[in-house]
C-alpha positions as CSV (number, residue, x, y, z in Angstrom):
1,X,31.3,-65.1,17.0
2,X,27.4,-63.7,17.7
3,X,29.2,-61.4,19.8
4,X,31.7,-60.0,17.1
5,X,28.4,-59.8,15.0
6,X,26.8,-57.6,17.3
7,X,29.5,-55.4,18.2
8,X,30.0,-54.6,14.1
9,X,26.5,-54.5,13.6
10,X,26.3,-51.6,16.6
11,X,29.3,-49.8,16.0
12,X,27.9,-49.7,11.9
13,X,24.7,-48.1,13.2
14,X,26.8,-45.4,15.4
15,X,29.0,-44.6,12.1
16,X,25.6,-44.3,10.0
17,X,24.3,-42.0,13.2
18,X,27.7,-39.6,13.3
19,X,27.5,-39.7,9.5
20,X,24.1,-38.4,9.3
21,X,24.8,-35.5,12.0
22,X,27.9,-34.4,10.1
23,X,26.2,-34.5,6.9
24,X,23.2,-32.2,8.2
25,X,25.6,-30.1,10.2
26,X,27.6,-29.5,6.5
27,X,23.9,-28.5,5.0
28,X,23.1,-26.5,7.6
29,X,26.5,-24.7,7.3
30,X,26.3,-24.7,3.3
31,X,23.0,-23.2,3.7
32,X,23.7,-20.3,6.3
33,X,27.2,-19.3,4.0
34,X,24.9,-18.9,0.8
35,X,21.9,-16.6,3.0
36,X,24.9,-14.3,4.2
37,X,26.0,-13.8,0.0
38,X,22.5,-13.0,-0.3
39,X,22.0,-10.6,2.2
40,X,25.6,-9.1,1.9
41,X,24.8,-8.9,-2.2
42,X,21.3,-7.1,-1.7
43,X,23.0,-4.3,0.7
44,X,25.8,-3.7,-1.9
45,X,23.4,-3.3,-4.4
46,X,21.3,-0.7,-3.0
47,X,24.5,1.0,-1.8
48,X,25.6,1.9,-5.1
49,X,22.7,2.8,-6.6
50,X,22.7,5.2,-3.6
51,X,26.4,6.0,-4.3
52,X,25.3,6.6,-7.9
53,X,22.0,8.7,-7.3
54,X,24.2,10.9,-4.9
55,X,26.1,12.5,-7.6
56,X,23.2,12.5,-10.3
57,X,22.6,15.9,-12.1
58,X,21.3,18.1,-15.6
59,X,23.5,20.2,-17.4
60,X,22.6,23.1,-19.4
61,X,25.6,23.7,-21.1
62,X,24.8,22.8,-24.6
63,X,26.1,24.7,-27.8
64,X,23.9,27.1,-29.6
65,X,24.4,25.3,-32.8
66,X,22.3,22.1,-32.4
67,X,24.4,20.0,-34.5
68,X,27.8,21.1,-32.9
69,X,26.0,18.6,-29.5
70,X,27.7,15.6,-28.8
71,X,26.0,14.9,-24.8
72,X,23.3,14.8,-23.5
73,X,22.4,14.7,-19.4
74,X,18.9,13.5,-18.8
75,X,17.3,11.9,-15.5
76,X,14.3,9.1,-16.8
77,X,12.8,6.8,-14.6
78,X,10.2,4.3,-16.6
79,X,8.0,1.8,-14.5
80,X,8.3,-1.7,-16.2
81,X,6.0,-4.1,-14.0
82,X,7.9,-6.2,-11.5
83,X,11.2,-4.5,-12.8
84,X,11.7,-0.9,-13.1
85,X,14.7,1.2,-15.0
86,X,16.3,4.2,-14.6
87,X,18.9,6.3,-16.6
88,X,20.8,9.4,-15.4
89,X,23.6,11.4,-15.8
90,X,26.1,11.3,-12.9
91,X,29.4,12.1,-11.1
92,X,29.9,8.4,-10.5
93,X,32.9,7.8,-13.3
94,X,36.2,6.0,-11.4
95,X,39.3,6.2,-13.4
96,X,41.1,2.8,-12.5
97,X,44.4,4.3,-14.7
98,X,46.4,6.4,-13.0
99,X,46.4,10.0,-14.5
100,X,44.1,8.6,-17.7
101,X,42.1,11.6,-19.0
102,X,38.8,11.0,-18.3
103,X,36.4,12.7,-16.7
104,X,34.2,11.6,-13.7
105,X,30.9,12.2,-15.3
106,X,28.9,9.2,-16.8
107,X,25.8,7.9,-18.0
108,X,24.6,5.5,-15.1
109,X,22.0,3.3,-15.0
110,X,19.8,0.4,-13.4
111,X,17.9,-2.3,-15.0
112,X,17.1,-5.8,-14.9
113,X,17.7,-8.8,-17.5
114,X,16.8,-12.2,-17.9
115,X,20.2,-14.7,-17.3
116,X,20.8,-15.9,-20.9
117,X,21.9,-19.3,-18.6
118,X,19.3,-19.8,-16.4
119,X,15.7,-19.9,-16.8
120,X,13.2,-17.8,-15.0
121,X,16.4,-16.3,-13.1
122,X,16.5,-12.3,-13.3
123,X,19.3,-10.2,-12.5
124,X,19.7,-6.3,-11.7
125,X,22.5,-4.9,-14.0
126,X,24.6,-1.4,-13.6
127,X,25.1,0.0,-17.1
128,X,28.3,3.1,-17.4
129,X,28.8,4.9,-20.7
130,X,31.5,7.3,-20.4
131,X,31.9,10.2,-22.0
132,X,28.6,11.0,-22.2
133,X,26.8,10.9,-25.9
134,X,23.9,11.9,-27.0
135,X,21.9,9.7,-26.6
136,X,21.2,8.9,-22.9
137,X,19.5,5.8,-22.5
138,X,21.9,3.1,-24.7
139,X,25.3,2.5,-24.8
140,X,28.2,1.7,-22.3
141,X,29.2,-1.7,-20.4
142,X,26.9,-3.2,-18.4
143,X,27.7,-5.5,-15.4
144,X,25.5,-7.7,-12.8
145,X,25.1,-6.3,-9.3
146,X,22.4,-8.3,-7.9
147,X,21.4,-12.0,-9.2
148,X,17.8,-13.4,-9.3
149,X,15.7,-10.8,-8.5
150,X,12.3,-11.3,-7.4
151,X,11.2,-7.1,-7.6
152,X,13.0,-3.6,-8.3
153,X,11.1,-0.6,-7.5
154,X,11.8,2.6,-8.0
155,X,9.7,5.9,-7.0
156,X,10.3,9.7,-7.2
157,X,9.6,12.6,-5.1
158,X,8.7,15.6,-7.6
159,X,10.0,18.5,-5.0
160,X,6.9,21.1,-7.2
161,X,3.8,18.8,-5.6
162,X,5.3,17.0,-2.8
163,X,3.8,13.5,-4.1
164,X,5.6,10.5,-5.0
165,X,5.4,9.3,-8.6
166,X,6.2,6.5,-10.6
167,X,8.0,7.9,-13.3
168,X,10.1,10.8,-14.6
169,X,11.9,12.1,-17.6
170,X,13.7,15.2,-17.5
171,X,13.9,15.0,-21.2
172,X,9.8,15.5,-22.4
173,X,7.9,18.8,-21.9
174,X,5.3,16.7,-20.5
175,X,7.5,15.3,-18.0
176,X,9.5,17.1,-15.4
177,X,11.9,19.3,-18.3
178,X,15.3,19.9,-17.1
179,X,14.7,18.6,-13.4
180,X,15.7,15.8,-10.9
181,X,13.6,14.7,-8.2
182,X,13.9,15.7,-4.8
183,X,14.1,11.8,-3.5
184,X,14.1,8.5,-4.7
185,X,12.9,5.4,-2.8
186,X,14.6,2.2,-3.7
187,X,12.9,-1.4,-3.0
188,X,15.0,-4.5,-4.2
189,X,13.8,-8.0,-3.6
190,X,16.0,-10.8,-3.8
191,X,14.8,-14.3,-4.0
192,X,15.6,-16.2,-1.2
193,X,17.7,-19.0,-0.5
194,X,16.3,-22.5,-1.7
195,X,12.3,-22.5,-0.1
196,X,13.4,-19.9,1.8
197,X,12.0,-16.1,2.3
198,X,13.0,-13.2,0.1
199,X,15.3,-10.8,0.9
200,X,13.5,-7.1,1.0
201,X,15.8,-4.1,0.8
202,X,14.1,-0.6,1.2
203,X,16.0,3.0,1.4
204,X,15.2,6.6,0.6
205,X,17.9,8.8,-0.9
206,X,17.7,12.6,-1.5
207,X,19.8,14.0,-4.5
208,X,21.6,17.1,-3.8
209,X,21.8,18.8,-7.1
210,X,18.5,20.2,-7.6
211,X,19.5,23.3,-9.6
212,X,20.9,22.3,-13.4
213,X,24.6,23.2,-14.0
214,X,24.7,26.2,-15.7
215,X,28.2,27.6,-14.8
216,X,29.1,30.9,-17.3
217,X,25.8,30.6,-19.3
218,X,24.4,34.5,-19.4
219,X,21.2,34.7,-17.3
């Protein structure tokens, strides 16, 4: 009988044993599947706001008659602490219908919003108006990109002085009138996983439409 005892007794501290290296090999998995969504959700992220930037341009074709205007292309980058924005008109509009008229051009841009859900938990949002209105900086549908930021920073390459800057705003005489930058440098910071570190994400992107459309406007 002592024997049986013993023998249930050891084979109960072996179960408690296997138990306890499955359940940390589980965590350890768990916790290694959720630092790859992180870092494959940071590197999307930055990818189409590089995607988006790539296309980004002014237009100059507005009608004489100021109340016949019904867009308006514009390029504004504000700093906002921790969490910058910008605002931009681009060639970054997909049609998902099949021969749907609509144009590719759009009002793009990048900011970041507290979760309604979640306390203390910011996230970096995409916002897409199309057609493009007047008004350059509201409107459209705006959609999460990148959960629980920690940082977004944004900097600009002003190709007249050759120095980086914090802000711009194509739309203010005393700002950069009618003009993109010649680069932007893109810094997102994810929180990381549990205690874990954050996730830094840095990249430089130069925008190739420096010169404002101005197709069939008389020089």
């Amino acid at each position: 009988m002592i024997e049986v005892v013993v023998a249930i007794g050891i084979l109960a501290m072996v179960g408690v044993l296997i138990h306890g290296t499955i359940d940390s090999l589980s965590r350890g998995k768990k916790g290694e599947g959720l630092r790859a969504e992180r870092v494959h959700e940071g590197r999307e992220a930055l990818q189409r706001i590089v995607r988006d930037l790539s296309s980004a341009y002014i237009s100059m074709h507005v009608p004489t008659i100021q109340a016949l205007q019904t867009e308006k292309t514009a390029f504004v980058g504000r700093r906002g602490g921790q969490f910058d924005r910008i605002d931009f008109a681009s060639f970054a509009h997909r049609r998902t219908d099949r021969d749907a008229h609509e144009s590719d051009q759009a009002e793009v841009g990048y900011f970041v919003v507290a979760d309604p859900d979640v306390p203390d938990k910011m996230d970096l949002v995409r916002r897409e108006q199309t057609p493009i209105d007047i008004e350059p900086l509201k409107g459209g549908i705006s959609d999460v990109v990148a959960e629980d930021l920690d940082s977004f920073e944004l900097r600009y390459l002003d190709p007249l002085t050759g120095q980086w800057g914090e802000t711009w705003d194509s739309t203010q005489v005393t700002g950069q009138p009618n003009r993109i930058p010649l680069a932007v440098r893109i810094k997102i910071v994810l929180k990381g996983v549990g205690n874990g570190s954050p996730y830094s994400y840095t990249t430089k992107i130069f925008l190739p439409i420096q010169q404002p459309l101005s197709f069939g406007i008389p020089k």
